[in-house]
C-alpha positions as CSV (number, residue, x, y, z in Angstrom):
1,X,138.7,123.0,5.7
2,X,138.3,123.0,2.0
3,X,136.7,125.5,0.1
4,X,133.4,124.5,-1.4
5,X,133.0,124.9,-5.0
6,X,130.9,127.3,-6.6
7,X,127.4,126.2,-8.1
8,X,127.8,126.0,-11.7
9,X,124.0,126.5,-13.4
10,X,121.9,123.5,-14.5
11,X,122.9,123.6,-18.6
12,X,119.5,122.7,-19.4
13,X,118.3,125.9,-17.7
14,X,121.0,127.9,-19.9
15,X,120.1,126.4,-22.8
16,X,118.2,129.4,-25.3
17,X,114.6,128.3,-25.6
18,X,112.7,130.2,-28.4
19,X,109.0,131.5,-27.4
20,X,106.3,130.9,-29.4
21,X,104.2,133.8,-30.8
22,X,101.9,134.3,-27.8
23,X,105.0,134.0,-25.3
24,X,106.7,136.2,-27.5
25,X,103.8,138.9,-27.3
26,X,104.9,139.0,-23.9
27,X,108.8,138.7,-23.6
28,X,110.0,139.1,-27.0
29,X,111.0,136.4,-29.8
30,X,114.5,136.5,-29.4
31,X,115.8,132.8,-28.1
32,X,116.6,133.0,-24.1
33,X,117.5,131.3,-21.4
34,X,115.0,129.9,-19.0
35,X,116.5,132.0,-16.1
36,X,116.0,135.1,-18.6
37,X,112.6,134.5,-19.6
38,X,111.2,134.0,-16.0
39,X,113.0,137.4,-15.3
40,X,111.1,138.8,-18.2
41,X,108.2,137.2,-17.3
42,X,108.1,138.5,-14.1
43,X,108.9,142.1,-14.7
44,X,106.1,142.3,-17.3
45,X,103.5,140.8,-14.2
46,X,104.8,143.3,-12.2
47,X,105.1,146.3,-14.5
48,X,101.4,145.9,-15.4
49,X,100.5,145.2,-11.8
50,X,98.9,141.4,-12.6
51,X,100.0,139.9,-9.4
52,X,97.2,139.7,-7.2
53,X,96.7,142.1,-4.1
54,X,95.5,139.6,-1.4
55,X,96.7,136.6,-2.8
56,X,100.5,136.6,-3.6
57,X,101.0,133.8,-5.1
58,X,97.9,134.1,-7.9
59,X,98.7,136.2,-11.4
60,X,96.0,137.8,-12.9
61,X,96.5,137.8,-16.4
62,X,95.6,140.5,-19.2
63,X,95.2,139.6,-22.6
64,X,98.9,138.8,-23.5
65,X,99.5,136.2,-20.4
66,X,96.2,134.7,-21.3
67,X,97.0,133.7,-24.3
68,X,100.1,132.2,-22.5
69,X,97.6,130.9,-20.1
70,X,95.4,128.9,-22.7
71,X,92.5,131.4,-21.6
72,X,92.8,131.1,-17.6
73,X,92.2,134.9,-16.6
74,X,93.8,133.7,-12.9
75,X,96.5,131.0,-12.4
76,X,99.0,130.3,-9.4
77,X,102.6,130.8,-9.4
78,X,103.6,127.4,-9.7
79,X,101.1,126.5,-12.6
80,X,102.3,129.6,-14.5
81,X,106.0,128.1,-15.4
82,X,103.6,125.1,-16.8
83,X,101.8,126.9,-19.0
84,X,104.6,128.8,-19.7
85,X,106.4,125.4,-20.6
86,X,103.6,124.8,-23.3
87,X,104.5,127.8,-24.9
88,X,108.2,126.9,-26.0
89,X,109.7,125.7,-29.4
């Protein structure tokens, strides 16, 4: 049997992407990897206790991610890494 090769990461998803100002109010302005800033992302929702209580999959954003969010105070997992998107330079 031949051993399967280990998964080498998309490049594009390694390749630094530089947050704009309201993105960086949130994850810093240092350029990162996509992988990185969802990490980022994610431990500032959880830190500040946005995700919401009954329904998993909604954030409820504070100031900082709305700006991220164009103004939406709620938005759903999968429509957050969009709006996130919008936010890159």
């Amino acid at each position: 049997m031949a051993k399967k090769a280990a998964r080498k990461p998309n490049a594009a998803f390694m390749k630094p992407v530089t947050p704009n100002a309201k993105l960086a109010a949130v994850v810093g302005a240092a350029p990162l990897p996509r992988t990185e800033l969802t990490k980022k992302l994610w431990a500032y929702i959880k830190k500040h206790g946005l995700q919401d209580k009954k329904v998993r999959t909604q954030i409820n954003a504070d100031d900082a991610l709305k700006a991220v969010f164009g103004g939406k105070s709620k938005v759903s997992m999968f429509e957050m890494t969009k709006l996130v998107s919008n936010n890159l330079n």
